[in-house]
Short mmCIF file of the C-alpha atoms (twelve columns), coordinates in Angstrom:
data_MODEL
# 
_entry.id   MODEL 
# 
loop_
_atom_site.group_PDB 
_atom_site.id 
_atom_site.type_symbol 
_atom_site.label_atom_id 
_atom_site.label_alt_id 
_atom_site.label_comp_id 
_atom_site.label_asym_id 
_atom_site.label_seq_id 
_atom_site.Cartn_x 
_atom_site.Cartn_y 
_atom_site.Cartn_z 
_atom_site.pdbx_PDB_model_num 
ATOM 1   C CA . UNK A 1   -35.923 -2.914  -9.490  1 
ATOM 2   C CA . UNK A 2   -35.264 0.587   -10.182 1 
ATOM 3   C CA . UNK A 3   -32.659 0.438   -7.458  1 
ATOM 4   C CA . UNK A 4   -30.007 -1.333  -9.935  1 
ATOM 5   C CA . UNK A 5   -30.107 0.887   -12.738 1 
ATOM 6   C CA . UNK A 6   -26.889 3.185   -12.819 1 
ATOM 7   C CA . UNK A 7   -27.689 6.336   -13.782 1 
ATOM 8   C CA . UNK A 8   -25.144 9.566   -13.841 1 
ATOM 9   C CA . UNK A 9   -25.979 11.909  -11.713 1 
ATOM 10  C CA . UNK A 10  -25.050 14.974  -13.211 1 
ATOM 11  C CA . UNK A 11  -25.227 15.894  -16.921 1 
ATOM 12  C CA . UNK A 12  -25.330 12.726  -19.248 1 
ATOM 13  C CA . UNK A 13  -21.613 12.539  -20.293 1 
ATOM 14  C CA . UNK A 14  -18.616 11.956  -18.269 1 
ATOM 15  C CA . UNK A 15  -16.858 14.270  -16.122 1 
ATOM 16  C CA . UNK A 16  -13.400 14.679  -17.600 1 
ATOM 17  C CA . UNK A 17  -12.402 10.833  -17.289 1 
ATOM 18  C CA . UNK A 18  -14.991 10.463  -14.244 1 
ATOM 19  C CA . UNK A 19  -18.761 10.205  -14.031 1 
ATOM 20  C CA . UNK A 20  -20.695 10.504  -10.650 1 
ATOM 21  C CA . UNK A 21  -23.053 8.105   -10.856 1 
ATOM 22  C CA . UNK A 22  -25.948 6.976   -7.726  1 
ATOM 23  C CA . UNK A 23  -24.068 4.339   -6.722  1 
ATOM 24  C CA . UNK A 24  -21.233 6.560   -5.990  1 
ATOM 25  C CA . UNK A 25  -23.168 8.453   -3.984  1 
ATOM 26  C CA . UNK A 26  -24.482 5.295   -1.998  1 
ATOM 27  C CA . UNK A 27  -20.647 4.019   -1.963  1 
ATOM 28  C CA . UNK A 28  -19.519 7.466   -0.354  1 
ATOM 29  C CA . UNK A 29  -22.514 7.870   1.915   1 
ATOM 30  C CA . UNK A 30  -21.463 4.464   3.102   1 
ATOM 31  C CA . UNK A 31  -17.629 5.898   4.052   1 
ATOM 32  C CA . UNK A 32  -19.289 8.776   6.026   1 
ATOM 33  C CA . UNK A 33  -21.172 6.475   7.777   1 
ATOM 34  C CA . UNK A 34  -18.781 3.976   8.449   1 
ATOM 35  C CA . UNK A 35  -16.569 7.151   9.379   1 
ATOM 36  C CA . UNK A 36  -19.400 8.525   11.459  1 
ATOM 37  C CA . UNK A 37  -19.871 4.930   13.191  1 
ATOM 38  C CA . UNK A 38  -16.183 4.740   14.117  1 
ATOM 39  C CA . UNK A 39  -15.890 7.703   15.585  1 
ATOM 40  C CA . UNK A 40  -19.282 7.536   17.796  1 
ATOM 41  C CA . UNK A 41  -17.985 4.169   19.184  1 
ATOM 42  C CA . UNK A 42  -14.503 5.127   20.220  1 
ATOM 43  C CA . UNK A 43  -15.015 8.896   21.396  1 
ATOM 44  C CA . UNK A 44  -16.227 7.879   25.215  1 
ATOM 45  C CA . UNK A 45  -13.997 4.741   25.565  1 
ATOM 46  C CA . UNK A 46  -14.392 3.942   29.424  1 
ATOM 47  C CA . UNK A 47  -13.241 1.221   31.822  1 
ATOM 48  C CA . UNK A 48  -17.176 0.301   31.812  1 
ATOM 49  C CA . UNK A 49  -18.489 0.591   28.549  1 
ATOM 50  C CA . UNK A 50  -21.850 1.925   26.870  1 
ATOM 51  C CA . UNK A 51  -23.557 1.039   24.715  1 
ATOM 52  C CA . UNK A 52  -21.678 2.542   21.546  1 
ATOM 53  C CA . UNK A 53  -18.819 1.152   22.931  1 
ATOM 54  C CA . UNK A 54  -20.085 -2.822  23.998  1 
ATOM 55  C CA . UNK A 55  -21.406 -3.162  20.372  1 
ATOM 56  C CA . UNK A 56  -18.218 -2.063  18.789  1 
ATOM 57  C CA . UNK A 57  -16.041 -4.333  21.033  1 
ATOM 58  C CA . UNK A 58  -18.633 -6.588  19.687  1 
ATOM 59  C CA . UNK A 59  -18.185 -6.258  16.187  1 
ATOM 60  C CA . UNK A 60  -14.157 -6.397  16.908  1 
ATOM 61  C CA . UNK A 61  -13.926 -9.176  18.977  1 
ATOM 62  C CA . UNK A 62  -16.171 -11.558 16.124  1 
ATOM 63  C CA . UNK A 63  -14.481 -10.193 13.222  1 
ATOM 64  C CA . UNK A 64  -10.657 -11.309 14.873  1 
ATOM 65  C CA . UNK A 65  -11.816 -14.352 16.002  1 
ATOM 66  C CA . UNK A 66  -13.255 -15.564 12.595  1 
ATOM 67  C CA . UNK A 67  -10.137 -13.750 10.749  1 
ATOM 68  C CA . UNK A 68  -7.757  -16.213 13.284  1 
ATOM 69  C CA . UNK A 69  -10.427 -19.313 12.864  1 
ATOM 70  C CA . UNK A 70  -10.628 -19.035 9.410   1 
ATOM 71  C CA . UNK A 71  -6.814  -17.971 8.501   1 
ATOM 72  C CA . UNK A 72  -4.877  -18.278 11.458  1 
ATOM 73  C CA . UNK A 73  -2.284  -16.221 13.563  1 
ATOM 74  C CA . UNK A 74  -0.268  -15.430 10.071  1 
ATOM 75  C CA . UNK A 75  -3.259  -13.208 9.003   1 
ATOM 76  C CA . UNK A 76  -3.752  -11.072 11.746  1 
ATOM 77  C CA . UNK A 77  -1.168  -8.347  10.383  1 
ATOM 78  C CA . UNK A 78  -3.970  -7.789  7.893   1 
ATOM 79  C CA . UNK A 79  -7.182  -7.464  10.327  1 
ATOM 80  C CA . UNK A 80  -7.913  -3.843  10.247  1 
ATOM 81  C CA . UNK A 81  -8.022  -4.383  6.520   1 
ATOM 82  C CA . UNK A 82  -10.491 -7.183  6.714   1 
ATOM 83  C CA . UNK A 83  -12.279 -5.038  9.599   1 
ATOM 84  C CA . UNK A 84  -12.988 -2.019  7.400   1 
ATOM 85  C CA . UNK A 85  -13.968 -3.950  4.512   1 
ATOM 86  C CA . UNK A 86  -16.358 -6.127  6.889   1 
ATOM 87  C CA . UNK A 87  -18.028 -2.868  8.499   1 
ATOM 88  C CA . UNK A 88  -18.154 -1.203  4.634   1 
ATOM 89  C CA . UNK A 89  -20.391 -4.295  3.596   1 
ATOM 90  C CA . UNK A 90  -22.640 -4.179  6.194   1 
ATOM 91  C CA . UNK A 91  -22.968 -0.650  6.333   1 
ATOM 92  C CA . UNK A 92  -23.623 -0.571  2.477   1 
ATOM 93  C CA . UNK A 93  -26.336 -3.581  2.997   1 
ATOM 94  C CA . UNK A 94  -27.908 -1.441  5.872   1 
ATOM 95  C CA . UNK A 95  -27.838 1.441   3.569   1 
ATOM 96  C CA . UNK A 96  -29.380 -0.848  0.492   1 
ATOM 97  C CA . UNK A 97  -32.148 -1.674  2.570   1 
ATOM 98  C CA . UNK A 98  -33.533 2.262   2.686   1 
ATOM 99  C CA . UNK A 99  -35.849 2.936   0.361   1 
ATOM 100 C CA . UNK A 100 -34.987 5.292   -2.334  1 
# 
């Protein structure tokens, strides 16, 4: 249970108004990977895809389909919100399941 115990990370007091704490390091690990992810899956895009590419078309075509069954055509101006937000939580849950 260690794993839920916020702890600063450097010094004991804030940082000016700010203090860097291990779960802000998990939260920006998360962006670099989800950065990292991104970028691996669209660099070699290609009439046939790969592998990179066939599970990120994956990931895209569920997320817009439940976005339009579960909100319809109105929200689909806000999908690459709802897409980042979706890949951030289960990057962050892959992430949580490392041990630390």
């Amino acid at each position: 249970m260690d794993q839920f115990i916020v702890e600063p990370l450097f010094g004991s007091g804030p940082i000016h108004w700010y203090t860097v704490t291990n779960v802000t390091l998990w939260m920006g690990l998360s962006v670099v990977a989800l950065v990292l992810v991104m970028l691996v899956g669209t660099s070699k895009r290609a009439l046939v895809p790969g592998r990179a590419q066939s599970i990120g078309e994956l990931a895209y075509g569920f997320v817009h389909k439940m976005v339009e069954d579960v909100a319809g055509r109105d929200a689909v101006p806000y999908f690459p919100y709802i897409m980042t937000l979706f890949m951030f939580i289960v990057l962050s849950n892959f992430l949580g399941l490392l041990p630390m």
